[in-house]
N, C-alpha and C positions, 0 to 999 in steps of 0.2 A: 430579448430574454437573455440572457448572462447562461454562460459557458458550465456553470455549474449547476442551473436548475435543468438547462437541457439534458447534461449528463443524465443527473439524477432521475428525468424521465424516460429517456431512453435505457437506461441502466434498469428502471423496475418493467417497460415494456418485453424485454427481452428478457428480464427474469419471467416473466408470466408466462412466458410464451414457450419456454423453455420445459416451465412447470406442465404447463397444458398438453405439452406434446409429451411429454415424459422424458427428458432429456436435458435436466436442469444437472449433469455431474457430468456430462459431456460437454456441453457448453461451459459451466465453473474451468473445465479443463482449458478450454481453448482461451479464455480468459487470461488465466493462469499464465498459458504460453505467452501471448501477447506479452502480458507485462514484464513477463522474463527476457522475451527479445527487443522491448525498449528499453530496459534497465541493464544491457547487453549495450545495446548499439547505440549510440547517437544520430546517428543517420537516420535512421530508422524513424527516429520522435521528428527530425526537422524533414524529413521527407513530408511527415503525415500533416505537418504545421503549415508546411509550403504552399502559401496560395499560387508559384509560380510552376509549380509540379501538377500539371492537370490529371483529371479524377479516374481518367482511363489508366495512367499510369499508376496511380495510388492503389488501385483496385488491383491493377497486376501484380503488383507486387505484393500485398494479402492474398492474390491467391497464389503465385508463387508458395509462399511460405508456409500457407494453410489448408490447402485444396485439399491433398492426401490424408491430412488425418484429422479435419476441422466437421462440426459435423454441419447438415445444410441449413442447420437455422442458424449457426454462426455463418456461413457464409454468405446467407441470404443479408441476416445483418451490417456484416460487412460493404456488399451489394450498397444497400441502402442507404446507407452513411456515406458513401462516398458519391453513388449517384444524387444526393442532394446539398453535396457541396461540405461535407461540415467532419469531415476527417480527422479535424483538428482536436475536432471532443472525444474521440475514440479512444484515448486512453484514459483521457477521464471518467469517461464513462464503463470505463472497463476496473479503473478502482474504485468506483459507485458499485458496480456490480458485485465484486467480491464484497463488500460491504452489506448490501443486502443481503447475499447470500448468506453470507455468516450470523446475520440478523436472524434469516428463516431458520438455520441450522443452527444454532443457537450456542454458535461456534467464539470462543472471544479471544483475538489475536493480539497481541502482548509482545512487546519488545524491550529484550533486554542489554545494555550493553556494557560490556566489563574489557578487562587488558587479559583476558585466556579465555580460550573455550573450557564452558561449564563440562564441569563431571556429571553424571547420569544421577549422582545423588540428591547435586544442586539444583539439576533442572528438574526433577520431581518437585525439591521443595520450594524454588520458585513459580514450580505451575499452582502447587498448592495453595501459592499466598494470593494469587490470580485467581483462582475460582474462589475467592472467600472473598475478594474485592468485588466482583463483575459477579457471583450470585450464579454463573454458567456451570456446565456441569463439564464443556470437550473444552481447552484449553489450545490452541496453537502459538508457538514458543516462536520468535523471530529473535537470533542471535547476533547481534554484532559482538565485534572484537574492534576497540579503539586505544590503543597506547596513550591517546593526547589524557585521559581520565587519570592516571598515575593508581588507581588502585579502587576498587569497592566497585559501585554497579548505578548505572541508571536503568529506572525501569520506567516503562511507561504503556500506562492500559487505558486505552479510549483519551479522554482528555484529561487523566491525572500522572502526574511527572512525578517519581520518586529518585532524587539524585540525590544518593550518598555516595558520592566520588569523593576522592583525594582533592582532588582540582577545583570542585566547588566548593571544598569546605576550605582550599587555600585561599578561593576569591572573598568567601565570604570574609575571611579572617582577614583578607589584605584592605576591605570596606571597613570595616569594623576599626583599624588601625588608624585607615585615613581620615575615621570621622574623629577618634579623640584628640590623631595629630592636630586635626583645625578647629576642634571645641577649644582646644590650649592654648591659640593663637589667642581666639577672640575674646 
């Protein structure tokens, strides 16, 4: 079975369970952290990838990191995952899980990325244009800031890409040149 349908099953396991127990914003949380301190550390992702780093270590170190403030269905999970060998899918299944979770909560996360941080104006009417695309009602705004765009904004909600950058309307411009330079030749 492929890396991403077991995410995906484990990711709705532990949302259910999470639900069952009442404790599905405790868990969202520790999620949350996790993917903060992969996207933090590198070590961290090739530790959890490492089939040469055995499972007792793996485990120590989630609970290192997590024991004090993680609650015990996350660390049970934790537990689990790693005593069955398969560490590897934990952080995928840990952005499966926010995924559903936002599904249940009917939350729709949106990334935008521009050359400055938006003003409180902009990000109101950016989240506006986001619930009238995605039809949600709670909006979550993810900001990048990338210089390489030279100006305007990429947005992107679920699998639709809205780029009206500088930069892509240079490339488009620069295709557009090179098709009529070699319609001229031929």
């Amino acid at each position: 079975m492929s890396d991403i349908k077991v995410a995906s099953r484990y990711a709705k396991a532990l949302l259910e369970l999470a639900v069952e127990k009442e404790q599905l914003e405790e868990v969202a949380k520790d999620v949350k952290l996790l993917l903060t301190i992969a996207s933090e550390n590198r070590d961290f992702v090739l530790m959890l990838e490492s089939p040469i780093v055995n499972t007792d270590k793996k485990f120590n170190v989630l609970d290192r990191l997590f024991s004090k403030t993680a609650s015990n269905i996350t660390m049970s999970f934790f537990g689990i995952i790693t005593r069955k060998n398969r560490s590897e899918v934990l952080l995928a299944t840990a952005k499966e899980f926010q995924k559903q979770y936002n599904l249940q909560k009917g939350i729709q996360v949106a990334e935008i990325t521009t050359t400055f941080k938006l003003t409180d104006d902009l990000k109101k009417s950016v989240v506006e244009i986001v619930k009238e695309i995605s039809g949600l009602k709670t909006v979550e705004l993810v900001e990048k800031i990338n210089p390489e765009i030279i100006g305007g904004f990429i947005l992107k909600v679920n699998d639709k890409l809205l780029d009206d950058s500088i930069s892509n309307k240079l490339r488009t411009l620069r295709l557009k040149f090179a098709q009529r330079y070699f319609v001229k030749l031929y």
